[in-house]
MARGU-443826 format. One line per 10 residues: their letters; for each residue x, z, y of C-alpha. Coordinates in nm, 3 decimals, padded with zeros to 5 digits. Layout:
N
a	X/Z/Y; ...
end
This chain:
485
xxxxxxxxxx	25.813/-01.345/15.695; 26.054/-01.047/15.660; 25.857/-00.788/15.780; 25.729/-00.531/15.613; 25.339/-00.544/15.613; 25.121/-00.275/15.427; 24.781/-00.427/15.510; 24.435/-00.430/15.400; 24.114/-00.611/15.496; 23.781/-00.401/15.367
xxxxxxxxxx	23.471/-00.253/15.468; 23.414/00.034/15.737; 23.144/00.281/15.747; 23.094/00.518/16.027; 22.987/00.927/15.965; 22.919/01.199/16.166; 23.176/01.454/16.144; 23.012/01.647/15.901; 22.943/01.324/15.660; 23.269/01.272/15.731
xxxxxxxxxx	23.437/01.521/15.529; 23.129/01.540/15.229; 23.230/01.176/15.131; 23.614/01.223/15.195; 23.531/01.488/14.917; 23.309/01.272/14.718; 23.516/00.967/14.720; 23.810/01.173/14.617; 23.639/01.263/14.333; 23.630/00.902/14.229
xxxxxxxxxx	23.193/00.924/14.383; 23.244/00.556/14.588; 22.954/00.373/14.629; 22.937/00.104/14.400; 23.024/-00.214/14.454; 22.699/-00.430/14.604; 22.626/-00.832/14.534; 22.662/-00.883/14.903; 23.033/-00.730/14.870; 23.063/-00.942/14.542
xxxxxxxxxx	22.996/-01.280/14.715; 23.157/-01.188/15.066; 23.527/-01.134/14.845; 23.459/-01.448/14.632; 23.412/-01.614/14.937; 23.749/-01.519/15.110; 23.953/-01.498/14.810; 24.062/-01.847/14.750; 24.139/-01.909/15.123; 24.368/-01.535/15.088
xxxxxxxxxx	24.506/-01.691/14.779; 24.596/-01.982/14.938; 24.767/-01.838/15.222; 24.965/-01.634/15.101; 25.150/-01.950/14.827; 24.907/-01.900/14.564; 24.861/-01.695/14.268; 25.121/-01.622/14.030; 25.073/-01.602/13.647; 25.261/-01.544/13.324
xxxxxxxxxx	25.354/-01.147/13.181; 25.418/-00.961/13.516; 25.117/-01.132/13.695; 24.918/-00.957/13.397; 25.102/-00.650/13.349; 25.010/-00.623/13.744; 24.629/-00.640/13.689; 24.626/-00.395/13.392; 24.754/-00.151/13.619; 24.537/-00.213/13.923
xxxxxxxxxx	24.233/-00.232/13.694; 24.320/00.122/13.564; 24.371/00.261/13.895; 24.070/00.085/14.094; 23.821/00.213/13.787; 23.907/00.581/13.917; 23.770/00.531/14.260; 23.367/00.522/14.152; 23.313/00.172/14.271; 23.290/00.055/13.897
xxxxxxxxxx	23.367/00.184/13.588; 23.400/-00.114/13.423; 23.781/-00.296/13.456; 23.679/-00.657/13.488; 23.489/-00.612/13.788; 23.813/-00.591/13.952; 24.023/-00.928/14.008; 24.385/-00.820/14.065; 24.596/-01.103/14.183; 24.944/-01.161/14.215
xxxxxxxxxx	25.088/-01.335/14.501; 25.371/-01.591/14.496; 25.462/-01.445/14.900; 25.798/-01.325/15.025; 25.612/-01.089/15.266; 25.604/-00.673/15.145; 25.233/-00.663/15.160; 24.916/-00.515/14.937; 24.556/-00.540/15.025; 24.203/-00.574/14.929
xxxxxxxxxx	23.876/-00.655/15.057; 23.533/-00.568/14.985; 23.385/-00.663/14.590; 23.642/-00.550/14.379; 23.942/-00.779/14.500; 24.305/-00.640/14.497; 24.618/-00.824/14.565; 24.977/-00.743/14.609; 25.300/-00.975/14.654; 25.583/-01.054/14.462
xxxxxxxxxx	25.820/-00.910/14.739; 25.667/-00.565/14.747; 25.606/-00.574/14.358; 26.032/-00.573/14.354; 26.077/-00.344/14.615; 25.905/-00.041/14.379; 26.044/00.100/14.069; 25.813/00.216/13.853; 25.473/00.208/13.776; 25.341/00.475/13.944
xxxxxxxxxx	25.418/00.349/14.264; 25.253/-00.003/14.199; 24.939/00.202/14.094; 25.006/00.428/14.445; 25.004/00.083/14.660; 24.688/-00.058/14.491; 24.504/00.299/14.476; 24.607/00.329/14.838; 24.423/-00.023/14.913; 24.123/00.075/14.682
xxxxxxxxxx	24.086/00.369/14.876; 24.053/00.154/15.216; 23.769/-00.056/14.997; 23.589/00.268/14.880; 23.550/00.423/15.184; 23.450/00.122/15.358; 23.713/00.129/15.608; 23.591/-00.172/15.820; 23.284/-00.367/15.874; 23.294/-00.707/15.774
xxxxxxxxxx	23.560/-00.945/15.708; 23.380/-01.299/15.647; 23.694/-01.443/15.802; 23.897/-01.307/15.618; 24.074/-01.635/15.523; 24.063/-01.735/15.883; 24.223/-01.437/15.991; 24.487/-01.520/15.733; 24.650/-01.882/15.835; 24.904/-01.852/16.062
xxxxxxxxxx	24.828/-02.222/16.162; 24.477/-02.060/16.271; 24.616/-01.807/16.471; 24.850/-02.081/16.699; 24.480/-02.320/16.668; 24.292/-02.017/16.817; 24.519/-01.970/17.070; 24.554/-02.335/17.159; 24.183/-02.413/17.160; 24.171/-02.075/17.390
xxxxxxxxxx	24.464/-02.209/17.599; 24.315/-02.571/17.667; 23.945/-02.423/17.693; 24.012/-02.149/17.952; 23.909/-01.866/17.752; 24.186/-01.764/17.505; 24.336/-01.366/17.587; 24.667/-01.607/17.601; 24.905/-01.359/17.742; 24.854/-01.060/17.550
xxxxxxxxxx	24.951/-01.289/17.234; 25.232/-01.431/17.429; 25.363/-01.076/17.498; 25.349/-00.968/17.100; 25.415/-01.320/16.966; 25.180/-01.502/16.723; 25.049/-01.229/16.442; 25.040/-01.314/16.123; 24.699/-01.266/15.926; 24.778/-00.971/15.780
xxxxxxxxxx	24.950/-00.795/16.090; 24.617/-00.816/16.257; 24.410/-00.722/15.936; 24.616/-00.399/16.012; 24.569/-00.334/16.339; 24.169/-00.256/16.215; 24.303/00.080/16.112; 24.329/00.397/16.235; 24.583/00.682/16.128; 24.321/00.894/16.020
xxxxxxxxxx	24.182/00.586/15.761; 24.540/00.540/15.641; 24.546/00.881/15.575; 24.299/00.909/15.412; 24.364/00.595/15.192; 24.684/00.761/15.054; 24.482/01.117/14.988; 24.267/00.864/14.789; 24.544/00.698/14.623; 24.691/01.020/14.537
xxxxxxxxxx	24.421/01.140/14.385; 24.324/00.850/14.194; 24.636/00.853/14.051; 24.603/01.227/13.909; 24.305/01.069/13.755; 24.488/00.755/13.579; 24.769/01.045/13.464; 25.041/00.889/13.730; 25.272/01.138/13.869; 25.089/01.192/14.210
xxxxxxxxxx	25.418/01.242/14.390; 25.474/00.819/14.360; 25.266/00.749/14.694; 25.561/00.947/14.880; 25.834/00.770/14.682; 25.688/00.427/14.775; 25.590/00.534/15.110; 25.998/00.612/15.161; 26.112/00.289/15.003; 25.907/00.107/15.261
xxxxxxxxxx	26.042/00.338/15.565; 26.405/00.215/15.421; 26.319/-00.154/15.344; 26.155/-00.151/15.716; 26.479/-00.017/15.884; 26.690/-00.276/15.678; 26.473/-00.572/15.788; 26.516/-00.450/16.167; 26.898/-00.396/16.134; 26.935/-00.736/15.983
xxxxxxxxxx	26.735/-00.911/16.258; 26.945/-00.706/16.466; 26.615/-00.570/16.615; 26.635/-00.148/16.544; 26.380/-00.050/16.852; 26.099/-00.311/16.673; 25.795/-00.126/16.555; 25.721/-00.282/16.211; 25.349/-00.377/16.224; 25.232/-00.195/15.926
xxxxxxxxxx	25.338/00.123/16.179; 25.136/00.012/16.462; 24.850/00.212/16.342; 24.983/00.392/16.050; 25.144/00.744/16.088; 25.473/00.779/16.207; 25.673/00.666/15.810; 25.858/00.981/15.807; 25.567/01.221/15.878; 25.360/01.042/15.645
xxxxxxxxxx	25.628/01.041/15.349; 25.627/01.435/15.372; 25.249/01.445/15.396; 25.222/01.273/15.071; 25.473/01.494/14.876; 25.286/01.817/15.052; 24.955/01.643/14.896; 25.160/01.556/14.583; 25.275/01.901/14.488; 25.223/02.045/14.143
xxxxxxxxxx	25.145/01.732/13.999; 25.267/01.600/13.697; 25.210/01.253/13.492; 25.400/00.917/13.401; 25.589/00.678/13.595; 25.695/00.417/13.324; 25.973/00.312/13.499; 26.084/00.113/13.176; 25.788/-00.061/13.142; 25.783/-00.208/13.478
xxxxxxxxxx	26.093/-00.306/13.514; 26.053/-00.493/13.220; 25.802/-00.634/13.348; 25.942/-00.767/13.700; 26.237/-00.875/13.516; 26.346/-01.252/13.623; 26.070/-01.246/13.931; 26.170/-01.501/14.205; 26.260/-01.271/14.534; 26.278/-01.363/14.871
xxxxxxxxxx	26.146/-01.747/14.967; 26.037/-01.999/14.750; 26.215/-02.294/14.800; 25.895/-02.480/14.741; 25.711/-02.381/15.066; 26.049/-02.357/15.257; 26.370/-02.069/15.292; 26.444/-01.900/15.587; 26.760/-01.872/15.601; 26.925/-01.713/15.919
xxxxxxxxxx	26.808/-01.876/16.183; 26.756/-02.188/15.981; 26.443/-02.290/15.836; 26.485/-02.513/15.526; 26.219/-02.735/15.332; 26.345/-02.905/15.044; 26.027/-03.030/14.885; 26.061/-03.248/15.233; 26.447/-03.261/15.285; 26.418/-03.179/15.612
xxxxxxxxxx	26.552/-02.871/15.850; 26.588/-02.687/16.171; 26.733/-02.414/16.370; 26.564/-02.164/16.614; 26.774/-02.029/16.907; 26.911/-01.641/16.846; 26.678/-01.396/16.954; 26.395/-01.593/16.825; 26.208/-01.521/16.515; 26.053/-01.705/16.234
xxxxxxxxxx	25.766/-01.602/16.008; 25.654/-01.838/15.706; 25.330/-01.908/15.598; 25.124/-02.112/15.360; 25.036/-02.336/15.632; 25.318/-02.355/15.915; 25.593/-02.149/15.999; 25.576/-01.973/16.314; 25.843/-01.890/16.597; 25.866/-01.654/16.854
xxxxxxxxxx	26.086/-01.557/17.123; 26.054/-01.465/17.515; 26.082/-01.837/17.612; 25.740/-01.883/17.441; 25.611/-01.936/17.079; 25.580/-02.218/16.831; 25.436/-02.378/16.530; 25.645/-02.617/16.287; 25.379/-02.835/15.983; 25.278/-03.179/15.854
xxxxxxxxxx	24.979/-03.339/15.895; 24.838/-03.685/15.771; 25.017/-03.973/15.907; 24.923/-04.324/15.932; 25.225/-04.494/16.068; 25.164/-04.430/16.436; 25.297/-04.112/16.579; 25.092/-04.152/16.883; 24.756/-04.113/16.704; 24.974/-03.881/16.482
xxxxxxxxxx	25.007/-03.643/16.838; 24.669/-03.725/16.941; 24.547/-03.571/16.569; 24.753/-03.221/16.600; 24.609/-03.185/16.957; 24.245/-03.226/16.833; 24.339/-02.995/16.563; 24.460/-02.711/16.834; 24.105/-02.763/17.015; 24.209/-02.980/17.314
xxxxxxxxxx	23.993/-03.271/17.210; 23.944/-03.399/17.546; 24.292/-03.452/17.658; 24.429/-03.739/17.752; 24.770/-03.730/17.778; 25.098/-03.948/17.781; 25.266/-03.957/17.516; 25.642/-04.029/17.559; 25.788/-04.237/17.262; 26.118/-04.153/17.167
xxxxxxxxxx	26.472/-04.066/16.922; 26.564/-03.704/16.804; 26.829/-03.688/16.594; 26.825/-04.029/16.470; 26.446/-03.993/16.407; 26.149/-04.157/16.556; 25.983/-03.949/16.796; 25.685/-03.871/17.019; 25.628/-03.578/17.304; 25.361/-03.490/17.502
xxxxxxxxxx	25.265/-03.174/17.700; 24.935/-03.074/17.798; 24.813/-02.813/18.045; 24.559/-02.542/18.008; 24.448/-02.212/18.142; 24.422/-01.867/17.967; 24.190/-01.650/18.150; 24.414/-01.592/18.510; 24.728/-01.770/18.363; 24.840/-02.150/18.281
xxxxxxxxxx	24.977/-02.263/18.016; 25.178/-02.589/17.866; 25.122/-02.666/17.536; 25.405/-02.929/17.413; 25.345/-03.134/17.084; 25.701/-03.242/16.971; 25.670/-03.521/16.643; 25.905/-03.643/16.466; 25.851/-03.953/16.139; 26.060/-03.944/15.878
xxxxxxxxxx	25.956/-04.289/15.724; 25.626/-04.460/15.710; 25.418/-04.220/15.536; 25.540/-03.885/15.627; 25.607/-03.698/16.002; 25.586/-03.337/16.098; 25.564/-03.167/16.457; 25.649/-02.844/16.673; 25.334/-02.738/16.832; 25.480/-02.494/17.133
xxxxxxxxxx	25.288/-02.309/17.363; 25.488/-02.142/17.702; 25.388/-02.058/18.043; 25.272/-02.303/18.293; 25.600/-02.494/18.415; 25.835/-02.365/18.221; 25.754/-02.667/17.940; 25.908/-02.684/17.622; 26.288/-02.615/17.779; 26.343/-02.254/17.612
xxxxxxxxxx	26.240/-02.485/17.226; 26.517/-02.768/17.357; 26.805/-02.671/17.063; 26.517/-02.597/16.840; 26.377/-02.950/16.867; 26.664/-03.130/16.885; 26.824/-02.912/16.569; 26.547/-03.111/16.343; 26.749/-03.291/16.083; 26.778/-03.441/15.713
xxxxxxxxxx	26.883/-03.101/15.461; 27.262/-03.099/15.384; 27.459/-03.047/15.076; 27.507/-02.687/15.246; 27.110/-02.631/15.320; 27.096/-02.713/14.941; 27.317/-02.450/14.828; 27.153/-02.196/15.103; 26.822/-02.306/14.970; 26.863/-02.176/14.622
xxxxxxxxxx	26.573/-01.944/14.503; 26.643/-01.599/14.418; 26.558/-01.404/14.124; 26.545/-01.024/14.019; 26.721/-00.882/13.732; 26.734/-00.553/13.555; 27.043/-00.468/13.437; 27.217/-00.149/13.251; 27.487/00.018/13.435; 27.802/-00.038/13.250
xxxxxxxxxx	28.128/00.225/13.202; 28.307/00.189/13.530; 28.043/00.043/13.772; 27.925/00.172/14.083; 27.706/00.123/14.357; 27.943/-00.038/14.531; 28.076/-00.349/14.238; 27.723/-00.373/14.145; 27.596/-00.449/14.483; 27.905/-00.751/14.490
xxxxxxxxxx	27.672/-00.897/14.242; 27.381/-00.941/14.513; 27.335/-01.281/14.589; 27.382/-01.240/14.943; 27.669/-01.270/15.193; 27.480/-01.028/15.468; 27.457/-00.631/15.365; 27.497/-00.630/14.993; 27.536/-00.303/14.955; 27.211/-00.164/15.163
xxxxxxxxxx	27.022/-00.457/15.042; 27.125/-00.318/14.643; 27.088/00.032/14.781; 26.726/00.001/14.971; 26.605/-00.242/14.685; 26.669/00.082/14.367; 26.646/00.382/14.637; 26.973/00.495/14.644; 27.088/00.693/14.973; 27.375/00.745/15.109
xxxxxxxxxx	27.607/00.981/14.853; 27.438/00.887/14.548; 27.589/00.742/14.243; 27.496/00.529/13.931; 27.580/00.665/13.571; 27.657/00.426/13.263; 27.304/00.368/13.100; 27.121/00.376/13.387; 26.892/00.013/13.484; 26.915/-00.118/13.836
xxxxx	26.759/-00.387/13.969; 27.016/-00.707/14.180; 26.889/-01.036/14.317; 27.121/-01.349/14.229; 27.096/-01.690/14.187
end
C-alpha cells in the first residue's frame, strides 16, 4: 500500500466540557490513568492478529533501538512508569503507518521508521499514538485484528453483498479500506489534536526537542503529495487526512506549540540505526511494481488496468478502480478447482450458492469462473470468482465484486494478465534497502539522488525521503539517507 496512513486503534472516553479540559491538563502532565488488566488482555488479544497483518514483526538492532525509544517516551504519559509494560513492535510493512491500542501496545512500520530522520521524530510518532491510548480516544477495539485484514474487509463485504445487508455502495464508492484507513476514520480533529499536544509534551519530558512533531508532521505532508503525484492522483485525500487537520495547518500548530523548546534529536544515532533497513515491498509477500503486482515466493504475476489501484496486505492484495473492486490470494487446493471456487465463495459468506462454474484456459493455465448475484441494501451486485491452478497442489483466485450486470468485464485485462514471473519481473522484484551515506566533495542533491534505485522521480523521492525542499543544498560531511538495490 503506498499511502500514507497515520493511524491508531485505542480507547475513547467521553467528558463534559469542563472534564474535558481538567484531563487534557492532567494527561499532559504525564496524570493518564493507568493501564487496567482488562486493557492488558484486550491488546494481547489483538496483537498477534495486528502483527500478522501487517508481515510480521521485525527483529535484530533497529527493531530494538525502536522499542528503547518508544518505552522512554510511552513511560512519560502516566499510564506506567515502568518500561516493560510497554511492547513496542516493529513492523516488516511497506505502509507509512504508527499506532497503538489499549494495554501498553505500540507499533510503527519499517516504511515510516525511514521516512524520519532523527530520533526525536520517532519518539513524536509513538508519543503522538500514546497520547490517543492515554486519553482513551475510542471505546473498544476487540476486533482490532478483524478490522485489520484486508481479506476481511472484501469477506465482509461479500457476505453483506450475497446476504442482502452489506452498506455495499458506500464501499464501492471509496474502494475497499484497508484496516488501518478505517481504524482512522474513529478520530476526530480535535483527538488528533490533542494527541500531538500530548506527544509534544511528552517529549519535553523525555528531553526531545519538542519542535520534532512539526518536522515529522511536514515530512508526511511531502511524502503524501509524492505518493499522489506518482499515482498520478493530486486531488486524492490521503486517508490519514480524512479526519486529521488540514497537514499544513497542523504542521504550524505544532511548531506554535513547540516554541521555546529545546532538547536532543540524535540524528546520528538513528540513522545508524535504520542503516541497511529493507524499504518499500518485501519481495516475500509480493512487489508492487507499477501497475504490476509480483509474487516471487509463487512465481506468478499480474497487471491491473491504469486508473486502478493496488494495496498489499498480509492476506490478499486489493484493487480498486470505478469498474468495481477486487481481491487477488491462495487458498488450500486439493486438485479440483471447482471445489477450489466453491471454498473461496463459502469463505466470502455466500454458503448457499449454487452456481455454475465454467471450466476453462487463461493464459495457458487451468481455469475456473463463476459469478454469483447478490443484493446490497437497494442495489445488486455480481460477485465473480476467477481461479486459476498452477500445478496440482497450488491455485490462486480474483475475488471481484461490481454492480449488478456489469460482471467481471471492467477486471477482463486484469484476469487475463495472470502469468508465470519473467526474467524482467525478477529484476523489478528486487528488494530495496536504505543506506546512510556521507556526502562526498563534489556531490549534490541532484548526483546523489542518480543513486536512488528507482527509474520514476529520483530526485523528489531522495529529496522527500532526507527533507530537502526545493533550493536547498548538501555540504561534504553531511549523512543522507538513498534506497538501492
Amino acid at each position: 500500500m503506498k499511502k500514507t496512513v497515520w493511524a491508531a486503534a485505542t480507547a475513547l472516553m467521553l467528558t463534559a466540557p469542563g472534564a474535558a479540559d481538567a484531563q487534557r491538563t492532567d494527561l499532559a502532565a504525564g496524570q493518564a490513568a493507568a493501564i487496567t488488566p482488562a486493557e492488558r488482555q484486550q491488546g494481547q488479544q489483538a496483537n498477534a492478529g495486528i502483527v500478522a497483518e501487517y508481515g510480521g514483526a521485525m527483529s535484530g538492532r533497529t527493531a530494538t533501538y525502536v522499542e528503547g525509544v518508544g518505552r522512554r517516551i510511552a513511560t512519560q504519559s502516566g499510564l506506567s512508569s515502568n518500561p516493560g509494560a510497554f511492547d513496542v513492535t516493529l513492523l516488516n510493512s511497506p505502509v507509512n503507518n504508527a499506532f497503538a491500542i489499549p494495554g501498553g501496545y505500540i507499533y510503527v512500520t519499517r516504511q515510516l521508521l525511514a521516512l524520519m530522520n532523527d530520533e526525536a521524530e520517532l519518539a513524536a510518532v509513538l508519543g503522538h499514538e500514546v497520547g490517543h491510548v492515554a486519553a482513551r480516544h475510542s471505546q473498544s477495539r476487540q476486533k482490532v485484528a478483524q478490522r485489520n485484514s484486508i481479506l476481511g474487509a472484501l469477506g465482509q463485504l461479500a457476505v453483506g453483498a450475497v446476504a442482502g445487508n452489506s452498506g455495499f455502495g458506500q464501499l464501492l464508492g471509496r474502494g475497499v479500506g484497508t484496516g488501518a484507513q478505517l481504524l482512522t476514520l474513529g478520530y476526530s480533529r480535535k483527538q488528533e489534536t490533542q494527541s500531538d499536544d500530548l506527544g509534544i509534551a511528552y517529549l519535553r519530558r523525555a528531553n526531545y526537542d519538542p519542535e520534532a512533531m512539526a518536522s515529522m508532521l511536514d515530512a508526511l505532508a511531502s511524502q503524501t503529495a509524492l505518493d499522489e503525484q506518482l499515482r498520478g492522483d493530486a486531488r486524492s485525500t490521503p486517508a490519514w487526512a480524512s479526519t486529521h487537520p488540514d497537514p499544513g495547518a497542523r504542521v504550524q500548530r505544532a511548531a506554535q506549540q513547540a516554541r521555546q523548546g529545546t532538547g536532543t534529536r540524535n540524528r546520528d544515532a538513528f540513522l545508524a540505526a535504520i542503516d541497511g533497513l529493507l524499504y518499500g515491498d518485501d519481495p516475500k509477500q509480493g512487489v508492487i511494481e507499477g501497475q504490476s503486482f509480483l509474487y516471487p515466493p509463487g512465481r506468478v504475476a499480474f497487471t491491473v488496468p491504469q486508473g486502478y489501484k493496488m494495496q498489499n496486505g498480509a492476506k490478499a492484495v486489493s484493487i480498486s478502480g470505478d469498474g468495481g473492486q477486487a481481491q487477488f490470494a491462495s487458498a488450500a487446493y486439493d486438485g479440483s478447482l471447482e471445489r477450489y471456487v466453491g471454498a473461496v465463495l463459502r469463505g466470502l459468506g455466500a454458503a448457499n450458492a449454487q452456481p455454475a462454474i465454467e471450466q476453462t484456459r487463461i493464459g495457458g493455465f487451468p481455469a475456473a469462473v463463476t459469478t454469483v448475484r447478490g443484493t446490497s441494501g437497494q442495489q445488486q451486485v455480481d460477485v465473480t470468482v476467477v481461479a486459476y491452478a498452477l500445478d496440482a497442489r497450488q491455485a490462486y483466485h480474483f475475488a471481484i465484486v461490481t454492480p449488478a450486470g456489469r460482471g467481471a468485464a471492467a477486471f477482463e485485462p486484469m484476469i487475463g494478465s495472470f502469468r508465470r514471473m519473467t526474467a524482467e519481473d525478477d529484476r523489478a522484484a528486487r528488494p530495496r534497502y536504505l543506506r546512510v551515506v556521507t556526502v562526498k566533495p563534489g556531490e549534490t542533491i541532484q548526483t546523489l539522488a542518480r543513486r536512488m534505485a528507482y527509474a520514476d522521480a529520483p530526485l523528489e523521492r531522495f529529496q522527500v525521503l532526507n527533507r530537502l525542499g526545493e533550493g536547498d543544498a548538501v555540504r561534504a560531511g553531511d549523512k543522507v539517507k538513498i534506497i538501492t538495490y
